[in-house]
C-alpha positions in Angstrom: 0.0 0.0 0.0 1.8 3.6 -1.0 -1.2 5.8 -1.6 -1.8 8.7 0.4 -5.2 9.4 -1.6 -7.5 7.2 -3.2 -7.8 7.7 -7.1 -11.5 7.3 -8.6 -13.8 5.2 -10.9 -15.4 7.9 -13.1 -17.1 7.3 -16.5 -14.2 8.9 -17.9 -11.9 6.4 -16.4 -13.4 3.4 -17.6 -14.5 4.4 -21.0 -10.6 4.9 -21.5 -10.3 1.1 -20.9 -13.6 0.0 -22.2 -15.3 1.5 -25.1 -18.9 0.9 -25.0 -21.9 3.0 -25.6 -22.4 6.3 -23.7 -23.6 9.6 -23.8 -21.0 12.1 -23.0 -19.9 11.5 -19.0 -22.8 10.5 -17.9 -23.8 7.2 -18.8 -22.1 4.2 -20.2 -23.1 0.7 -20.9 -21.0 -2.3 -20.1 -22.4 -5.1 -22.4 -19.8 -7.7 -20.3 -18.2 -6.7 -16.6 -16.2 -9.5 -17.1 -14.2 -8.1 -20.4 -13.3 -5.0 -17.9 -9.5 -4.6 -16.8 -10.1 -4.2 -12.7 -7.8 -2.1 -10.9 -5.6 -3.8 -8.6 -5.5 -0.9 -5.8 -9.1 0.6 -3.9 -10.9 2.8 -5.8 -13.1 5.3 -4.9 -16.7 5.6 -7.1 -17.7 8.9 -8.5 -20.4 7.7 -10.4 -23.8 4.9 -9.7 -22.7 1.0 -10.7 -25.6 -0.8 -10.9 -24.5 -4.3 -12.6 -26.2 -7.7 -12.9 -24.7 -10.7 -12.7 -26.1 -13.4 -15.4 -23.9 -16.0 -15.2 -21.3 -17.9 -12.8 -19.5 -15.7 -9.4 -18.0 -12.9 -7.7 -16.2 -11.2 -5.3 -15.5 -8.0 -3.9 -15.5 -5.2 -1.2 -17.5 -2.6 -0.6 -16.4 -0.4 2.1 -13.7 -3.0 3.3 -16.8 -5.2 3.4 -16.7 -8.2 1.8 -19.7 -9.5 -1.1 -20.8 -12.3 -3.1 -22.5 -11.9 -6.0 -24.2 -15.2 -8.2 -26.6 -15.2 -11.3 -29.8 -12.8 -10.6 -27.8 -10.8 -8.1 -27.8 -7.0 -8.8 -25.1 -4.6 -7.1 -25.6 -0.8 -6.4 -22.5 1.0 -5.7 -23.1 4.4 -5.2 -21.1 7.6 -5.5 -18.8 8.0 -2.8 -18.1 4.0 -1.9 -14.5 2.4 -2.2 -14.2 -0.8 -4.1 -11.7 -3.4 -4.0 -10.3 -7.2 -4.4 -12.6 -8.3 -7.3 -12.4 -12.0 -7.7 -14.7 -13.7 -10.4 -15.1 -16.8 -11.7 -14.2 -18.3 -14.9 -17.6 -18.0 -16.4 -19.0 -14.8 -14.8 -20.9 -13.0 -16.8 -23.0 -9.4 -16.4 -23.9 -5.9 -17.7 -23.4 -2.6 -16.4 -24.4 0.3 -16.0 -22.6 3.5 -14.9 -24.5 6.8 -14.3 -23.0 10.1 -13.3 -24.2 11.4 -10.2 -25.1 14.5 -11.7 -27.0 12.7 -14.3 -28.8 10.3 -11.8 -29.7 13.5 -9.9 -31.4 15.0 -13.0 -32.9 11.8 -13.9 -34.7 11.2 -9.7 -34.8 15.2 -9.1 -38.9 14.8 -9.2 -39.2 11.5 -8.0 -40.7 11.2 -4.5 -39.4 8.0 -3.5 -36.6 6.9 -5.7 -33.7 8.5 -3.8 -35.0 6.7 -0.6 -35.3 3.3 -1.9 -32.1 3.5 -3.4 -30.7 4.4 -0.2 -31.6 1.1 0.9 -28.3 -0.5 -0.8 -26.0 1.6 1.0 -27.1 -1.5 3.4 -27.7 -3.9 0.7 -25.2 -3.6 -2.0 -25.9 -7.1 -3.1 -29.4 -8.3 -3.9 -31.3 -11.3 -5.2 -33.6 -10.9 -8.0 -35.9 -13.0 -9.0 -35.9 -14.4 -12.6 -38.4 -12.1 -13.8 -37.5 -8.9 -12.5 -33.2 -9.8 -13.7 -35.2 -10.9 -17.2 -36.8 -7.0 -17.0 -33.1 -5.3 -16.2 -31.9 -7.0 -19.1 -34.8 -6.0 -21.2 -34.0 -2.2 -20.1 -30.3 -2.4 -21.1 -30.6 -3.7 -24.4 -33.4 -1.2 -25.2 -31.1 1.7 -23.8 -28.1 0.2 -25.6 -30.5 0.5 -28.9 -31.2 4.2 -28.1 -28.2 5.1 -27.4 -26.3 3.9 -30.2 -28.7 5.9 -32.3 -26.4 8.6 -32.6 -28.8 10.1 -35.4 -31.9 10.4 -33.2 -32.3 14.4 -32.1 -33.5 13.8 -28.8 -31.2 10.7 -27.7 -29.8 12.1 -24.7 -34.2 12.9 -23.6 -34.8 9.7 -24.9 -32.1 7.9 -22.2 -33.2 9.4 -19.4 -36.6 8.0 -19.6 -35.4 4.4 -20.4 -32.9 5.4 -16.9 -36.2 6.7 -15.3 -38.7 4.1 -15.7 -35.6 1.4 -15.4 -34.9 3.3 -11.5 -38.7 2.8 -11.2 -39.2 -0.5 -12.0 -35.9 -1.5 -10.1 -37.1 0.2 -7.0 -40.2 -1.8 -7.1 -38.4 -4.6 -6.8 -36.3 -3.1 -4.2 -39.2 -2.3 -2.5 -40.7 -5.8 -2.3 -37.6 -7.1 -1.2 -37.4 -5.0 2.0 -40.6 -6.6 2.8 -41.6 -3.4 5.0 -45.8 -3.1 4.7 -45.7 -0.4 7.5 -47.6 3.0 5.9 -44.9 5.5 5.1 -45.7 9.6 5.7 -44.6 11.3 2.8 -43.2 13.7 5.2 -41.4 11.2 6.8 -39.7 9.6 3.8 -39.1 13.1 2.5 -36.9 14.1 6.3 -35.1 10.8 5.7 -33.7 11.3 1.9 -33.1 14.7 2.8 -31.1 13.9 5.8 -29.2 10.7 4.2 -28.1 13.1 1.3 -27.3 15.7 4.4 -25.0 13.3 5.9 -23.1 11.7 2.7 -22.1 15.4 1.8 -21.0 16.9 5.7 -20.5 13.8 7.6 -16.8 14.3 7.6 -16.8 17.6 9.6 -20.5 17.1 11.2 -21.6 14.8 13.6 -24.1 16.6 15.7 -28.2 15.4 15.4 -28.5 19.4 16.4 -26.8 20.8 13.2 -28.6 18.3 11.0 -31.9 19.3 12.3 -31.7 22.9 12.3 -30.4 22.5 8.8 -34.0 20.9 8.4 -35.7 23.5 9.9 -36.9 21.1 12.8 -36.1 19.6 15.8 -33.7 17.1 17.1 -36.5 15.4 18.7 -39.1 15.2 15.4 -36.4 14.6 13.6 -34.9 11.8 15.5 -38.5 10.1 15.8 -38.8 10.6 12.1 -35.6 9.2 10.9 -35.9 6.1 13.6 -39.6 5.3 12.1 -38.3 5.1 8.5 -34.8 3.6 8.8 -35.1 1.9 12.1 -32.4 3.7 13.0 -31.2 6.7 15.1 -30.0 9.7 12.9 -26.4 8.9 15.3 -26.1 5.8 13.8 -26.3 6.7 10.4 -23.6 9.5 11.1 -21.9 7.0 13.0 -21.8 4.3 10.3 -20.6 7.1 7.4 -18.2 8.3 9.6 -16.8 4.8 10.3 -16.4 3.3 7.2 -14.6 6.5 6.0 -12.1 5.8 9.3 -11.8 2.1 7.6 -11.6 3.1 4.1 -8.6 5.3 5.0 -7.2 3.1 7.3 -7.0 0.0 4.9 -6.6 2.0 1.4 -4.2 4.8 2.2 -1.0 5.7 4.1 -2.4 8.6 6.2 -1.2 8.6 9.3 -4.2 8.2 12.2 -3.6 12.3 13.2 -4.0 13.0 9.3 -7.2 10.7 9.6 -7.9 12.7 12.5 -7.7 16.1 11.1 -9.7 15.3 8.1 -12.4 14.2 9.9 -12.6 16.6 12.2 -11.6 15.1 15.3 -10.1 17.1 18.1 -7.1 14.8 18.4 -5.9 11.3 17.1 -6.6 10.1 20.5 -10.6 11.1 20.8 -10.3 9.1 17.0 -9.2 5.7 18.3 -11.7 5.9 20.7 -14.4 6.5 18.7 -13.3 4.1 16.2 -12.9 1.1 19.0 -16.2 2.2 20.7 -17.6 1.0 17.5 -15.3 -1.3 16.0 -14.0 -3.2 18.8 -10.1 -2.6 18.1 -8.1 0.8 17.5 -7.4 2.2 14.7 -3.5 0.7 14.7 -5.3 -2.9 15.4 -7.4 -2.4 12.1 -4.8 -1.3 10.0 -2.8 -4.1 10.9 -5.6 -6.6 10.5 
């Protein structure tokens, strides 16, 4: 390990390496994961991966955390998460597709409950489809692939986003049945919860206080605490806690920054209050970990 900073997964990146259809940065299609160099060091995504395995296994980290993927299984990797030691079979086969955030955002900006659902892989990065609904995915990519190799057509990039829009739809369905939660949702509710999840991936780093989140809200800790808790099932301190944590892991395991240059770009008072924090939740310190 020599890296003092983790380099990224863009669509740039890959399209350098593997030429398939796309529109500009913000969408390309991978017609077979497997025909894709990997990287041999941690990267860290800056763009969606949603990928379905058809055929034989996998491997890989998400997070430091380890996954296994088999035919029907579908993978969400969203902006921000570090990937790492992919192992796959001989005969592992899939599609891809990679969506810039900015474009995703465009695509879900007037969708109520997309961003929500999707946030349910940040917990389930793997997930097993059943025959139909991995039949529908593949339906979607090979009628996106269609459109957007019609370089011709005048409204190709319009048309794209609503193959990517009813696709998130449809996929969230699924996503939704799979969570197998029938408890009635307040639309005010899931609206607190997406807007504090995004909230937290873009300030966890320097804020960790339920206060700051809920004035940012325009409501208090305690409503916003009950909120968040009804619609996760978890406290709005764990999910800080978790984002904070697996950004302590990612560094620790897939860089060379010291534990005070950890500390300081996180925001902790000293290196000290860090290896706390970190064993509180982890069980070992920081120096155990790294070793690990």
């Amino acid at each position: 390990m020599n890296k003092s900073t983790l380099e990224t997964i863009s669509i740039e990146s890959v399209y350098e390496l593997y030429k398939g259809s796309h529109i500009d940065n913000d969408l390309l299609l991978i017609d077979e994961v497997a025909d894709i160099p990997f990287p041999l060091q941690p990267r860290r995504m800056r763009s969606l991966l949603i990928a379905l395995c058809t055929k034989g296994q996998a491997q890989y980290t998400v997070d430091t955390i380890v996954h296994k993927i088999k035919a029907n299984d579908i993978l969400i990797i969203g902006n921000g998460q570090v990937i790492d030691d992919y192992t796959l079979s001989p005969d592992c086969s899939g599609i891809a597709f990679l969506v810039s955030y900015d474009y995703y955002r465009e695509i879900v900006s007037d969708v109520h409950e997309l961003s929500s659902l999707f946030l349910f892989s940040r917990n389930h990065p793997v997930v097993t489809l059943t025959q139909a609904d991995s039949d529908m995915i593949l339906k979607y990519y090979h009628c996106l692939k269609d459109k957007v190799d019609e370089l011709s057509h005048h409204f190709r990039r319009e048309v794209a986003r609503a193959i990517l829009s009813t696709l998130f739809y449809d996929l969230s369905n699924a996503l939704h049945h799979i969570m197998s939660n029938d408890e009635p949702k307040a639309t005010r509710a899931d609206k607190i919860f997406r807007d504090f999840i995004q909230l937290v991936e873009l300030n966890y780093r320097s804020k960790r206080r339920v206060s700051w989140y809920s004035a940012q809200l325009c409501i208090s800790p305690k409503y916003m605490s009950e909120t968040i808790k009804l619609v996760s099932h978890r406290t709005p301190n764990e999910w800080i806690d978790r984002y904070v944590v697996l950004e302590i892991r990612n560094l620790l395991k897939n860089t060379t920054k010291s534990i005070k240059e950890i500390a300081q770009e996180l925001h902790f008072s000293n290196q000290s209050f860090l290896g706390k924090y970190f064993k509180e939740h982890v069980g070992v310190s920081p120096t155990e970990y790294r070793k690990g």
